[in-house]
C-alpha positions in Angstrom: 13.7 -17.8 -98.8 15.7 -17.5 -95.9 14.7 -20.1 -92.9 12.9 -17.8 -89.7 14.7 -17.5 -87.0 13.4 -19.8 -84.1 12.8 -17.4 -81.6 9.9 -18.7 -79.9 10.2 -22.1 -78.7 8.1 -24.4 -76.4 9.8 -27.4 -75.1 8.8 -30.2 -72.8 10.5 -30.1 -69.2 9.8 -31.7 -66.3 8.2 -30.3 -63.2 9.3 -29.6 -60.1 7.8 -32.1 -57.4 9.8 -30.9 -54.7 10.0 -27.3 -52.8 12.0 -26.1 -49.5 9.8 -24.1 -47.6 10.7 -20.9 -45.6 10.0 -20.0 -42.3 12.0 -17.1 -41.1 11.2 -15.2 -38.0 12.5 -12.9 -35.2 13.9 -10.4 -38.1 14.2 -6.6 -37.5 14.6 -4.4 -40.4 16.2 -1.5 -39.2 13.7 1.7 -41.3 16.4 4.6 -40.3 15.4 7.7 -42.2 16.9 10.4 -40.1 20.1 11.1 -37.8 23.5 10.5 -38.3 23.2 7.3 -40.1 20.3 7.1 -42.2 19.7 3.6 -44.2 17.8 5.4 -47.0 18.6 9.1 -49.2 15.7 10.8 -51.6 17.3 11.1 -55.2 14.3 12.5 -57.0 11.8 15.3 -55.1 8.5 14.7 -56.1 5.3 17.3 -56.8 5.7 20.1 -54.0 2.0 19.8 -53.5 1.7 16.4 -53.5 4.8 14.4 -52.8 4.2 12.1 -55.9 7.5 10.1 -57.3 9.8 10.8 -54.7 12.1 8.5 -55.0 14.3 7.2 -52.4 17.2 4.9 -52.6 17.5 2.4 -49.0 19.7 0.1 -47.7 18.1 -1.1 -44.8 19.2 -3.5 -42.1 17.8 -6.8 -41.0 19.1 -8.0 -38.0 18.5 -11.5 -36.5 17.6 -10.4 -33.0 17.0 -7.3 -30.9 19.8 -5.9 -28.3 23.6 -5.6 -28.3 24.4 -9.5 -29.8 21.9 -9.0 -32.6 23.7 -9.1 -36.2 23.1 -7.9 -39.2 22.2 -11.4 -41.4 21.1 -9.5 -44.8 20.5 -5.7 -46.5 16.9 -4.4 -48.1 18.5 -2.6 -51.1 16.7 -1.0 -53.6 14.0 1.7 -53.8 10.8 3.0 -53.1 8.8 5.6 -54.9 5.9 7.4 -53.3 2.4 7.0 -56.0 -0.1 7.3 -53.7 1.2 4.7 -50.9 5.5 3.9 -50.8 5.8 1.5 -53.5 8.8 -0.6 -52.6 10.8 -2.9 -55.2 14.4 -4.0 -53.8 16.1 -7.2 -53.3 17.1 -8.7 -49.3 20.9 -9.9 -49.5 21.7 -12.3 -47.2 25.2 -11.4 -45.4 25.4 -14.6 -43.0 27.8 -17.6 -43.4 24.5 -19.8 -44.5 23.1 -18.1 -47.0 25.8 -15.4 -47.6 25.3 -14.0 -51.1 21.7 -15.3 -51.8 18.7 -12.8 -52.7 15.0 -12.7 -52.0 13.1 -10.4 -54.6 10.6 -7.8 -52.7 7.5 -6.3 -54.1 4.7 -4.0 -52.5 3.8 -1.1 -50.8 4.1 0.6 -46.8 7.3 0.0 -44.8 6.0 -0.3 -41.6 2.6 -2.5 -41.6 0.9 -5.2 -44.2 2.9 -7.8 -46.4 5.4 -7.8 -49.2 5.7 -10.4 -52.1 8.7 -12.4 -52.6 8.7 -12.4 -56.6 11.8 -14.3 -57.0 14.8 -15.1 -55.7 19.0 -16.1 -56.2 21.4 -18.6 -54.3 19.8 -20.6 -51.8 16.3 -19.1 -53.0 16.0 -19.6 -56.7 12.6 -18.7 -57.6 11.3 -17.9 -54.4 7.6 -17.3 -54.0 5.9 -16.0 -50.9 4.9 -13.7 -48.6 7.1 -11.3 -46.1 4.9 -10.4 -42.8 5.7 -7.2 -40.9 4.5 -4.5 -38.2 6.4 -2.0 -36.5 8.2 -3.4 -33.2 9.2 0.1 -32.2 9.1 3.6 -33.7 11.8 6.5 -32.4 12.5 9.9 -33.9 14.9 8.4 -36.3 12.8 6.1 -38.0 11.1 2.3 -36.8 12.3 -0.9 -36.8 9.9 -3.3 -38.5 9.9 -7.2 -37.2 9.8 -9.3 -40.3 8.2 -12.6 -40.8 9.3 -14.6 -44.1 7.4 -17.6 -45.8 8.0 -18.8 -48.8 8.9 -21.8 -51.0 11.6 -22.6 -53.6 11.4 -25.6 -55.9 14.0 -28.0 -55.7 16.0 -28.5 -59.0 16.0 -31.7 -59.5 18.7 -33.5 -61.5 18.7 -36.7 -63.5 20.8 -39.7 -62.6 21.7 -43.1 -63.8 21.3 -46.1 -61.7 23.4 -49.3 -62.2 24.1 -51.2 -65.0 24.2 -54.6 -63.5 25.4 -58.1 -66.2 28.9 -58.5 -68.0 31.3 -56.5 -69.8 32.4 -59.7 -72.2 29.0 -60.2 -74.2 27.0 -58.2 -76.1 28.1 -54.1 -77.0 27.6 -51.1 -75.4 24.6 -49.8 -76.0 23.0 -46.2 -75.1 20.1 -44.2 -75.7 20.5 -41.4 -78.3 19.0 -38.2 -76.5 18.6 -37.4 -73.2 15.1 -38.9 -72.2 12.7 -36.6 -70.5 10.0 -39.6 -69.7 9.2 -43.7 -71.0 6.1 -43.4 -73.1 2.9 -44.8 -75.0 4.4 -48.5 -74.6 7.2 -50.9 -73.6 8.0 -54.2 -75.4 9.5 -57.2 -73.8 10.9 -59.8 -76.1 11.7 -63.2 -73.6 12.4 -67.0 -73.4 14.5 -68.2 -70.7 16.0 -65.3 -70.6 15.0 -61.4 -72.1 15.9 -60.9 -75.6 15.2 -57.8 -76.2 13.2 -54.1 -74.7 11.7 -52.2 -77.2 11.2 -48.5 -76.0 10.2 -45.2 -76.5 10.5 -41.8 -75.2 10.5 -38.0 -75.5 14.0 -36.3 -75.3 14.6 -32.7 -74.0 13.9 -31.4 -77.2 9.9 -32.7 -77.3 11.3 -35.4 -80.1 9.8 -38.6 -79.5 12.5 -42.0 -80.5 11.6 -45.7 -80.4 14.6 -47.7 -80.0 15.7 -51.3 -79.2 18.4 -53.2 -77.0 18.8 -57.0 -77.8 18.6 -59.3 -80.6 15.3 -60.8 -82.3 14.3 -64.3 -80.4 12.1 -64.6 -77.8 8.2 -64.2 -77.1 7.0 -60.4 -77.5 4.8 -59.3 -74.6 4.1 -54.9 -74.9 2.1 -53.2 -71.9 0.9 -49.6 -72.7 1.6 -46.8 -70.3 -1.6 -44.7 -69.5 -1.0 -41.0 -69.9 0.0 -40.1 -66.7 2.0 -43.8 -65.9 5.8 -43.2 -65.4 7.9 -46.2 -64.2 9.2 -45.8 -60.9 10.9 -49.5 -60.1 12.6 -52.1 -62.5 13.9 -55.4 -61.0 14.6 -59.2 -61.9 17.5 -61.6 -62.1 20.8 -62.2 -63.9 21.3 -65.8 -65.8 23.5 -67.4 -68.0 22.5 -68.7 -71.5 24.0 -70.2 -74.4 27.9 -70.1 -73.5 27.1 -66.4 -72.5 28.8 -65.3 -69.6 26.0 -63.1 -67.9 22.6 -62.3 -69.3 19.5 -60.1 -67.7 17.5 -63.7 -66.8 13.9 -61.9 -65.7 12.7 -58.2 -65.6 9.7 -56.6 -63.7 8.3 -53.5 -64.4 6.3 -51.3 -61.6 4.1 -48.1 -61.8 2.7 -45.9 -60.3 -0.3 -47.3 -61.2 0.7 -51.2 -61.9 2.8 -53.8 -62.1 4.3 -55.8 -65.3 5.7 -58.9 -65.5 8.1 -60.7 -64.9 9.4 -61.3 -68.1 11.7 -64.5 -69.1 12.2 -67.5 -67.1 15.5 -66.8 -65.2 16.9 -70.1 -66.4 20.5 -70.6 -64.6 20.1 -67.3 -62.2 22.8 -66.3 -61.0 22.3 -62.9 -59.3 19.5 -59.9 -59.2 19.6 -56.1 -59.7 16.8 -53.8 -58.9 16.1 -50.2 -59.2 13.8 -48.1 -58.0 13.7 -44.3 -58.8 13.7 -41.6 -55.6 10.7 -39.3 -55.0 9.8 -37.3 -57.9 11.3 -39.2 -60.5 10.7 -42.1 -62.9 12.7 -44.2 -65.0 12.9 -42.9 -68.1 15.3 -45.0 -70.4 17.6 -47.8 -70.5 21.4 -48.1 -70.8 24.1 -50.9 -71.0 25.3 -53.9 -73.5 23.3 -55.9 -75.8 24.0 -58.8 -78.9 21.5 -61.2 -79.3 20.3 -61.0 -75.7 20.3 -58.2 -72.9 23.7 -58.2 -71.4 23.3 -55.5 -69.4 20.9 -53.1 -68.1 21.1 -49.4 -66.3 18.4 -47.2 -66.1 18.0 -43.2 -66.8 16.1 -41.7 -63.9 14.6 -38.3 -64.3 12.4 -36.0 -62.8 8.6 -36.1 -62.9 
């Protein structure tokens, strides 16, 4: 039997913990539906009693002021359909130097008075969500001009990075996780003496697969904390020692939470330097990077988003 395709799949991402928020005011979309220059053309008449599903086709102006040395900062394209009330579904293209090229995603009904959704968004505005304000400023024969007030939010994509490693290049060998890790969990193990002998770890990759692996050798004094569901690491920290005719060696290592702190771990003996780490806002440290033989050689750390 042939093997189903796989085309519904659910997999573990993290979150976004961050969003821009948008506040635009002092917009003035230009409603011209008459005169010489119209912004908008009907391509389908509706029912001659009723009007219903005329369909007009607009490319309205929004400028960034009123008067002479106002300019025209984005375009409402996209159409409207009369059901009832003008039911309005267009994008806003941004035309200035900032945002030149990005889109806001409009949904909802009137012109003139009320509120539109922002149901998405491009460029500067990927996934936009929000709210667009507006009320006529001033109505002439050839249509109104409608002062706009945007605010919304966008999440922040936030990438992973990889801080460090700190210890030597001439002990040990490279050593490297083998997916990408999406977050540290159920428990970490510390194997230590004088110095750390091993970190025993596991995680969840990108894929939902959970991996336990280990960096180090098999001496030392085993000491595991378990992380509580929603513990991530945030900081790792400690010294750098020598041991046994090895140049460089990780001597101590802390572990902090959001919720505690662990360790440290290992004595230190013959110190001679430190690292520390501490993931940014809206990450946590998620897996562990660098050279290993019998002891730790060297240690980076994966930091991804929450």
């Amino acid at each position: 039997m042939a093997k189903p395709a796989n085309n519904f799949r659910l997999t573990p991402r993290a979150a976004f913990s961050r969003y821009t928020e948008l506040n635009f005011s002092n917009l003035y979309l230009y409603h011209t539906y008459a005169g010489p220059n119209p912004t908008q053309a009907t391509i389908i008449t509706g029912n001659p009693s009723t009007g219903l599903g005329t369909t007009a086709v607009n490319n309205w102006q929004i400028y960034d002021g009123l008067g002479p040395e106002a300019k025209v900062v984005a375009r409402a394209q996209g159409l409207h359909i009369l059901a009832g009330k003008w039911r309005c579904g267009f994008s806003i293209v941004f035309e200035n130097e900032r945002f030149n090229g990005s889109t806001l995603e409009v949904d909802g009904v009137i012109v003139e008075e009320g509120e539109w959704a922002i149901v998405g968004g491009t460029g500067e505005f990927k996934m936009a969500t929000g709210v667009i304000y507006k009320k006529v400023h001033q109505s002439n024969s050839n249509g109104n001009i409608i002062e706009l007030t945007v605010h919304g939010f966008c999440p922040v994509l936030l990438k992973p990075y990889k801080a460090g490693p700190w210890g030597t290049d001439t002990a040990g060998e490279p050593y490297d996780i083998k997916g990408t890790p999406l977050r540290l969990v159920e428990s970490i193990t510390v194997s230590h003496g004088d110095i750390v002998d091993a970190i025993e770890f596991s995680y969840i990759d990108q894929d939902g697969e959970k991996h336990k692996e280990k960096m180090g050798g098999n001496s030392g004094s085993a000491t595991t904390f378990t992380l509580r569901p929603s513990e991530y690491v945030i900081e790792v920290s400690g010294s750098i020692g020598s041991w046994q005719n090895v140049e460089a060696a990780i001597g101590t290592i802390k572990f902090v939470t959001n919720m505690a702190s662990y360790g440290p771990y290992g004595l230190g003996t013959n110190a001679t330097g430190s690292y520390s780490a501490r993931a940014e806002d809206g990450y946590n440290i998620a897996g562990f990077f660098g050279r290993s033989g019998r002891f730790v050689n060297k240690l980076g750390f994966y930091m991804q988003p929450l």
